[in-house]
MIBASE-802662 format. One record per residue (C-alpha): x, y, z. Coordinates in nm, 3 decimals, m for minus. Each point is the difference from the previous one (the first is absolute). Example, Ala and Ser with C-alpha at 12.3 -4.5 7.8 and 13.67 -1.06 7.14 Angstrom:
<recs>
(rec (1.230; m0.450; 0.780)) (rec (0.137; 0.344; m0.066)) 
</recs>
This chain:
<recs>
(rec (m14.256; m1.429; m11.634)) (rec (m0.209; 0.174; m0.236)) (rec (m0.183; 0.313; 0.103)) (rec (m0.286; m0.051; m0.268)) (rec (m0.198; m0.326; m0.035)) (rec (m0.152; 0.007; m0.365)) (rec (m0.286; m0.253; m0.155)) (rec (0.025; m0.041; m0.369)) (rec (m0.310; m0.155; m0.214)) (rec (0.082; m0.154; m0.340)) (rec (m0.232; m0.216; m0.274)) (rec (0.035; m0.440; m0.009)) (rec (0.245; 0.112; m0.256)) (rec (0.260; 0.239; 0.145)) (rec (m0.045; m0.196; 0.313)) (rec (0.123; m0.327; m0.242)) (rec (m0.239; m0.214; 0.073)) (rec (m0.154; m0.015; m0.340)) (rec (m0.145; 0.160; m0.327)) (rec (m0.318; 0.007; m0.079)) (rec (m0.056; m0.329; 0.129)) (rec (0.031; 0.096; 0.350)) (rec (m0.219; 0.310; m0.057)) (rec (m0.250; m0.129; 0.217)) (rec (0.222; m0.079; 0.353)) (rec (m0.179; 0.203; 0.256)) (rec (0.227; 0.219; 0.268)) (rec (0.318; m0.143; 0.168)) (rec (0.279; 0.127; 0.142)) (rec (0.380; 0.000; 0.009)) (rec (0.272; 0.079; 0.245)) (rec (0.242; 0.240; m0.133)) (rec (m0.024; 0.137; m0.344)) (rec (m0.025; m0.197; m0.366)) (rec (0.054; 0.083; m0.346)) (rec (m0.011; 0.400; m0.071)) (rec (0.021; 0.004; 0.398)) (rec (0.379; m0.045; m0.068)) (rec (0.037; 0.268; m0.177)) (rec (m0.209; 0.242; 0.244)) (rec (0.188; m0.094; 0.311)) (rec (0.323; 0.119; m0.178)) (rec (m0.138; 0.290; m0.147)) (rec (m0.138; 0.080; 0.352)) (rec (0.286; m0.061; 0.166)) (rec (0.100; m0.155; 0.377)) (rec (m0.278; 0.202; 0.210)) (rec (m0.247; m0.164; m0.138)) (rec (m0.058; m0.342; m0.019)) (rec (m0.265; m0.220; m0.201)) (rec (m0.182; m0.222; 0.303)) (rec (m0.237; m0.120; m0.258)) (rec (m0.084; m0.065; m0.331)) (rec (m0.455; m0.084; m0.095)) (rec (m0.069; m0.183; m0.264)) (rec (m0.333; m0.020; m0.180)) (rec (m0.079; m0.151; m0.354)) (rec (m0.139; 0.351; m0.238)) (rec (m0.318; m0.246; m0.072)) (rec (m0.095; m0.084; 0.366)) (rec (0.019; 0.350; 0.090)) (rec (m0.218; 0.156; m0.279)) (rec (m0.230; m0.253; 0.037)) (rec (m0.001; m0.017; 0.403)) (rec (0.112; 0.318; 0.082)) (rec (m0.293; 0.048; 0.304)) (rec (0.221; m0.344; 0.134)) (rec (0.363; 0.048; m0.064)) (rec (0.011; 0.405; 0.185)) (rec (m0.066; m0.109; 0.341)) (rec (0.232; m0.271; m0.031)) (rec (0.266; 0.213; m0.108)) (rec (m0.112; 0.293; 0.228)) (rec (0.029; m0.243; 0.290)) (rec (0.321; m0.128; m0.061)) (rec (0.145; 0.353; m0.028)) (rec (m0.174; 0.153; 0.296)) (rec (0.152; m0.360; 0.216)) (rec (0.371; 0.124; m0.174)) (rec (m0.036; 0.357; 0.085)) (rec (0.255; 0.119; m0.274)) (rec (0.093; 0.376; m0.070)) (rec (m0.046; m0.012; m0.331)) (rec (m0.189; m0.226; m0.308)) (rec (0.120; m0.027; m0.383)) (rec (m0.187; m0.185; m0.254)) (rec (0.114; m0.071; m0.335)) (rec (0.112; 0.161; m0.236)) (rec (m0.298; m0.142; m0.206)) (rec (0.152; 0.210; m0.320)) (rec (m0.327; m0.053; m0.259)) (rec (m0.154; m0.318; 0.107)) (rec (m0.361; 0.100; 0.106)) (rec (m0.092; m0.266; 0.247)) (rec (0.314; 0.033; 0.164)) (rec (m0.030; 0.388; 0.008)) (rec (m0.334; 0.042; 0.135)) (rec (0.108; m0.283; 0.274)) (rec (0.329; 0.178; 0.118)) (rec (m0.239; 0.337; 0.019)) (rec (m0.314; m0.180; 0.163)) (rec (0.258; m0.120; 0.299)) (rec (0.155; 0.310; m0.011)) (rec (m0.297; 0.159; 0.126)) (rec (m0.102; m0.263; 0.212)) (rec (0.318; 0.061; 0.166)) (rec (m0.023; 0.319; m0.013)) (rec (m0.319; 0.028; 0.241)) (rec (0.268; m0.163; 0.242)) (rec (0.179; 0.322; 0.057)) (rec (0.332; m0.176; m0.189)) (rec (0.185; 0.197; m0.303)) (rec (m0.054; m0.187; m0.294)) (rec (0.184; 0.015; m0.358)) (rec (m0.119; m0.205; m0.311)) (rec (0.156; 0.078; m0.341)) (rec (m0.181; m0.082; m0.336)) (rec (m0.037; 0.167; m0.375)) (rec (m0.198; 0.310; m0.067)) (rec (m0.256; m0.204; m0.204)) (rec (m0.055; m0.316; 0.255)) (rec (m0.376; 0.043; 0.118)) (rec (0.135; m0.027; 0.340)) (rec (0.165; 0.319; m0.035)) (rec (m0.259; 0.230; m0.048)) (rec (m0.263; m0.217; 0.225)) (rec (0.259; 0.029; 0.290)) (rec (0.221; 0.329; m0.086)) (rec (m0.199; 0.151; 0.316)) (rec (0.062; m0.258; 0.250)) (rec (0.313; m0.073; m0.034)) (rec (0.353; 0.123; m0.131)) (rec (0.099; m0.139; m0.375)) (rec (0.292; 0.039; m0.121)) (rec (0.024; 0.025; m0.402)) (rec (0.188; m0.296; m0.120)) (rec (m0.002; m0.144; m0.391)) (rec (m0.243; m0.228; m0.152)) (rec (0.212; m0.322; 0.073)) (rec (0.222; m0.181; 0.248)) (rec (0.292; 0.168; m0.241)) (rec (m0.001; 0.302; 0.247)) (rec (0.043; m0.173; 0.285)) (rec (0.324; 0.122; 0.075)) (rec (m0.117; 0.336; m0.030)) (rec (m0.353; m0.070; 0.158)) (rec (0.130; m0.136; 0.317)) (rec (0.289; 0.265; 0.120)) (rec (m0.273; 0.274; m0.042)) (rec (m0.266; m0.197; 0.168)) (rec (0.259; m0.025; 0.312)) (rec (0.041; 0.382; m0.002)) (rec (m0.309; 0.105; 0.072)) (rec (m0.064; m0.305; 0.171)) (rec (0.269; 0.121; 0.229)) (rec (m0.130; 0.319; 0.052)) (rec (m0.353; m0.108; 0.091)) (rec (0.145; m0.213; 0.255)) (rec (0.239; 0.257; 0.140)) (rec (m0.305; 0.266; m0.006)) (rec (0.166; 0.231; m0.252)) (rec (m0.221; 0.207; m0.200)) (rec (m0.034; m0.087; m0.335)) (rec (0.055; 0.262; m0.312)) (rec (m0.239; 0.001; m0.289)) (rec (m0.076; m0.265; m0.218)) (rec (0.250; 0.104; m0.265)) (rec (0.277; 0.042; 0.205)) (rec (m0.007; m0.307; 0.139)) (rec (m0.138; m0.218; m0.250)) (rec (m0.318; m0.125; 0.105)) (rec (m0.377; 0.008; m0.137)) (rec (m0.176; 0.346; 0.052)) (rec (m0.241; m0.149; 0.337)) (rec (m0.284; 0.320; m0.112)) (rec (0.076; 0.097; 0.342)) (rec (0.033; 0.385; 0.040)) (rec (0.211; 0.158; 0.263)) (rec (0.043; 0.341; 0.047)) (rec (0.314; 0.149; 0.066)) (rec (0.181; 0.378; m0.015)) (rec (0.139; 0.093; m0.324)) (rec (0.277; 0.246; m0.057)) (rec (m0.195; 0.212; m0.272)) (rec (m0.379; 0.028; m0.040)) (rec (m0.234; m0.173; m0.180)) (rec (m0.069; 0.274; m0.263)) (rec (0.372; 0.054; m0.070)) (rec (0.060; m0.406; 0.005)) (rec (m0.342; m0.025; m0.280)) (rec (0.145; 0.297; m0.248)) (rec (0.325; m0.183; 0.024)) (rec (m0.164; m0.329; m0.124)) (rec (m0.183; 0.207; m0.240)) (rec (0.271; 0.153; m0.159)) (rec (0.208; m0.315; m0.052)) (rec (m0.321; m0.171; m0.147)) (rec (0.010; 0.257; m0.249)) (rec (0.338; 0.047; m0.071)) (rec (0.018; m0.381; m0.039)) (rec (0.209; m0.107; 0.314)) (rec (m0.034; m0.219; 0.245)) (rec (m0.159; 0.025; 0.296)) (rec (m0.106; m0.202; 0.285)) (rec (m0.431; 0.081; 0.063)) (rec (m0.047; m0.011; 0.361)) (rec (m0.339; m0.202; m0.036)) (rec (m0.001; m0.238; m0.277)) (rec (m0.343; m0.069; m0.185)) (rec (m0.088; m0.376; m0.130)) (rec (0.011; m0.074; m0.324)) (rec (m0.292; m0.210; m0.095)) (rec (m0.092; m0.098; m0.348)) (rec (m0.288; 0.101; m0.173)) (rec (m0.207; m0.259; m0.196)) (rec (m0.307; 0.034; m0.126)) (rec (m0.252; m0.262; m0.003)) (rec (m0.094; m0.192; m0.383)) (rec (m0.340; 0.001; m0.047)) (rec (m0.198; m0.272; 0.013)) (rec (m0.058; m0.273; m0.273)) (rec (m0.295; 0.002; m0.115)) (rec (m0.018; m0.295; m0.156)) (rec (0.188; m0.348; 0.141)) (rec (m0.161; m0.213; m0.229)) (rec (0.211; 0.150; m0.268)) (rec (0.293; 0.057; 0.193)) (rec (0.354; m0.088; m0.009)) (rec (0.124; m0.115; 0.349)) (rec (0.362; 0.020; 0.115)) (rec (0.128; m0.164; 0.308)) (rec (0.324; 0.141; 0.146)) (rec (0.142; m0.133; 0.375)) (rec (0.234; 0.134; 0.189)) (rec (m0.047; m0.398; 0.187)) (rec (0.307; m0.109; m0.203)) (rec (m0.195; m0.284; m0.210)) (rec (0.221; m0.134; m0.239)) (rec (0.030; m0.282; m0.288)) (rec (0.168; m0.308; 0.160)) (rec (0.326; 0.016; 0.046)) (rec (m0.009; 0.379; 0.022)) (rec (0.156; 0.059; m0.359)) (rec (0.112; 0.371; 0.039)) (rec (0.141; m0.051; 0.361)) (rec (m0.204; 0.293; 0.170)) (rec (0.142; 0.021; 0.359)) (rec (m0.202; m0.102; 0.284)) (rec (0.001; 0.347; 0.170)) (rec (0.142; 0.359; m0.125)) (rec (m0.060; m0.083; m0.379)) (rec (0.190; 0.149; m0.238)) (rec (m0.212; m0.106; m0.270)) (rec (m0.371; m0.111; m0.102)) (rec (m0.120; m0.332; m0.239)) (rec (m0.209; 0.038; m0.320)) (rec (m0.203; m0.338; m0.044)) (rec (m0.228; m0.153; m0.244)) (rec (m0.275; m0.225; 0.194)) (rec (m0.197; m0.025; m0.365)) (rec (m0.144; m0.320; m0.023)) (rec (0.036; m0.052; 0.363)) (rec (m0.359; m0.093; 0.216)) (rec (0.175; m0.043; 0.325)) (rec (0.285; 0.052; 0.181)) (rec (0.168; m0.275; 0.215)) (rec (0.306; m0.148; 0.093)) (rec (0.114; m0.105; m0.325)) (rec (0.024; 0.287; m0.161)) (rec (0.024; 0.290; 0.310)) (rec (0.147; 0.043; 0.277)) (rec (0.101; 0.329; 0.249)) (rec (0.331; 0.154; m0.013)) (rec (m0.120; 0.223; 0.296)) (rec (0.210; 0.012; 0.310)) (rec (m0.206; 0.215; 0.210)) (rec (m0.250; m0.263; 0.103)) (rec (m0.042; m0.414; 0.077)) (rec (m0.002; m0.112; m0.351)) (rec (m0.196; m0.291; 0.036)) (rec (m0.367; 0.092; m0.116)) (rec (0.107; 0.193; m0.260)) (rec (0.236; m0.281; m0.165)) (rec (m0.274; m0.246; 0.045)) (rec (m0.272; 0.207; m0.185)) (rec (0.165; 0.339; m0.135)) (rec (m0.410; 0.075; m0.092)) (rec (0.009; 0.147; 0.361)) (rec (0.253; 0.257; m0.099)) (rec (m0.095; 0.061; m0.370)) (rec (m0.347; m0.064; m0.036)) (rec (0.056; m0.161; m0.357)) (rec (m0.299; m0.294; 0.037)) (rec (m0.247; 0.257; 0.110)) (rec (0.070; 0.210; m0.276)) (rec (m0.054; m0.283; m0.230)) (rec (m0.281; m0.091; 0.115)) (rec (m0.163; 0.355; m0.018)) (rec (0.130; 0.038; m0.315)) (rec (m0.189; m0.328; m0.124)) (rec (m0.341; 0.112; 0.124)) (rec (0.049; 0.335; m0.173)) (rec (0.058; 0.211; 0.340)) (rec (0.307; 0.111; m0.163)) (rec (0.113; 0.127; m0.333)) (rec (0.287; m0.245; 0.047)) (rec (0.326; m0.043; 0.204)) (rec (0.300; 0.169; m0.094)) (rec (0.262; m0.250; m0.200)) (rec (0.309; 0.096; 0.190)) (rec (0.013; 0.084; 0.402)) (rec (0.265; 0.220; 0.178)) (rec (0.177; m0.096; 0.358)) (rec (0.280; 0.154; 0.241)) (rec (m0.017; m0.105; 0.389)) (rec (m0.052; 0.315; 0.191)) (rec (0.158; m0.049; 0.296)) (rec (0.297; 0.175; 0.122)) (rec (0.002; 0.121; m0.401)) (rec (0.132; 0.412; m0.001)) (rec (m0.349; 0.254; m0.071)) (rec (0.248; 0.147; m0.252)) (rec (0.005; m0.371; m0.199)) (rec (m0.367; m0.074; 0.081)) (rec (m0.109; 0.311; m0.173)) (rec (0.267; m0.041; m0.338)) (rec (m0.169; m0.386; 0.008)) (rec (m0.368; 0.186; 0.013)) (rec (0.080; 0.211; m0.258)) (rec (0.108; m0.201; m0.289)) (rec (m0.261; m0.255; 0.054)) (rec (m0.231; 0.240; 0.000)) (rec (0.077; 0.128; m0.317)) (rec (0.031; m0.379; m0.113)) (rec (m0.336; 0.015; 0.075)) (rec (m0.115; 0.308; m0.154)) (rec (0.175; m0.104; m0.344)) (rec (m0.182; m0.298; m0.004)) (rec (m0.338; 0.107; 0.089)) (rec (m0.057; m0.122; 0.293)) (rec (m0.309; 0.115; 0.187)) (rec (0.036; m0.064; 0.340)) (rec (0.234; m0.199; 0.260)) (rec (m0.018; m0.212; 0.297)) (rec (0.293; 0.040; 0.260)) (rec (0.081; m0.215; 0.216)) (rec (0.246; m0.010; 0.300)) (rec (0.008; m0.255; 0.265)) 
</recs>
């Protein structure tokens, strides 16, 4: 018999019930352990055993979140395990802030718990602080790496070994500062940085600054009624039949398209190659993404210089900050080329 009893929380997806289609199921749960939950019980070996396995859809539980904790709270506190993974959620958002919002729930019960997700998933740096997260990649291609690290730790949390820093063992910096006895002092441990900054070394800074960028705000127009207007979404609105194949989450790409001569857009000529939220709405009026009949109509009554002839889209979710900024920066300068004045962004 197994000396630790483990609860493991996964998407509608990873607990193969469903794509986005199932995105809305509300909690359930499972005896014994499903999809990445095979993995995990190998990789954590015979002590511990998976009792459970909760299931919620990533759109019920951003949209009910106040509804689907105690629910999930409650059937962990009935289980009484000694330990709760979620995930990994690698860089899907919903998923990410869902495996760290139960995490901490959890938490609050006194139980170790272990989630694993990508450095730029919101529900990294919302939960980093609540919760250990280990660094995995931005897709379910390092799972096989992902889940043998999450069961280290994991392990160690349950067994109540003391964890080493975040770089030695591979998770997300929590901001949490400890303080502990070093062999040299402080002043001998800065020159030594010091001199390896200069000398063009590498070192390893003992409290690492964020990095934030720096933009400055454009100044006002001061003039719509001779402005050019661009529209750019992030909502994934695309010509029907989505032409250039943009992917429905982690884009590796953006679409350039010309709506001149278009009033309106509808379902014959739009839809949403989005696969971050239900789909519907959007494919039955994409105007509620990409404000084009608005626009056109402001544009008539002289609100508006006129509306840009071509409009730019990506879908934003689970897409790398790295690619999001590249995309940003050649529209931009797009843009700028062809005198745009100002733009309208729109996400979803």
């Amino acid at each position: 018999m197994a000396k630790y009893k483990v609860v493991h929380y996964v998407n509608q997806f990873y607990g193969q019930i469903g794509g986005e289609e199932k995105a809305d199921i509300p909690p359930e749960k499972h005896e014994g352990k499903l999809g990445p939950g095979l993995g995990l019980a190998t990789a954590l070996g015979d002590d511990y055993e998976i009792v459970e396995t909760i299931i919620c859809g990533d759109s019920y539980f951003g949209e009910h979140m106040d509804e689907a904790l105690p629910v999930i709270t409650k059937w962990v506190e009935e289980i009484k395990p000694d330990l709760f993974i979620a995930g990994p959620a690698f860089n899907a958002g919903r998923y990410g802030v869902a495996c760290g919002a139960v995490c901490k729930a959890v938490g609050e019960l006194g139980i170790p718990t272990v989630t694993g997700m990508y450095e730029e998933n919101p529900g990294a740096d919302m939960y980093k602080s609540d919760t250990i997260i280990v660094k995995t990649r931005d897709s379910a291609a390092g799972m096989r790496k992902a889940v043998p690290a999450m069961a280290k730790i994991a392990k160690k949390l349950a067994e109540g070994e003391e964890l080493g820093s975040a770089e030695e063992e591979g998770y997300i910096p929590t901001g949490v500062r400890t303080n502990y006895f070093a062999e040299e002092r402080g002043s001998k441990r800065a020159v030594d940085m010091l001199v390896k900054k200069l000398a063009g070394e590498p070192f390893i800074t003992e409290y690492p600054m964020p990095i934030f960028d720096k933009v400055d705000p454009a100044p006002a127009v001061k003039d719509l009624s001779k402005a050019t207007i661009a529209l750019v979404t992030s909502g994934g609105i695309v010509p029907k039949g989505n032409p250039d194949r943009i992917e429905s989450s982690s884009a590796s790409k953006y679409g350039e398209y010309s709506i001149e001569g278009i009033a309106d857009l509808d379902p014959s000529n739009s839809e949403t190659a989005h696969g971050g939220y239900d789909p519907v709405y959007a494919n039955e009026d994409a105007d509620r993404v990409l404000p084009v009949d608005v626009l056109r109509e402001m544009e008539k009554d002289g609100e508006i210089g006129k509306l840009f002839e071509r409009f730019y889209t990506t879908t934003g979710n689970g897409t790398a900050v790295a690619s999001a900024k590249k995309f940003a920066e050649e529209i931009a300068q797009k843009l700028k080329n062809a005198n745009v004045d100002a733009v309208i962004l729109t996400s979803t």
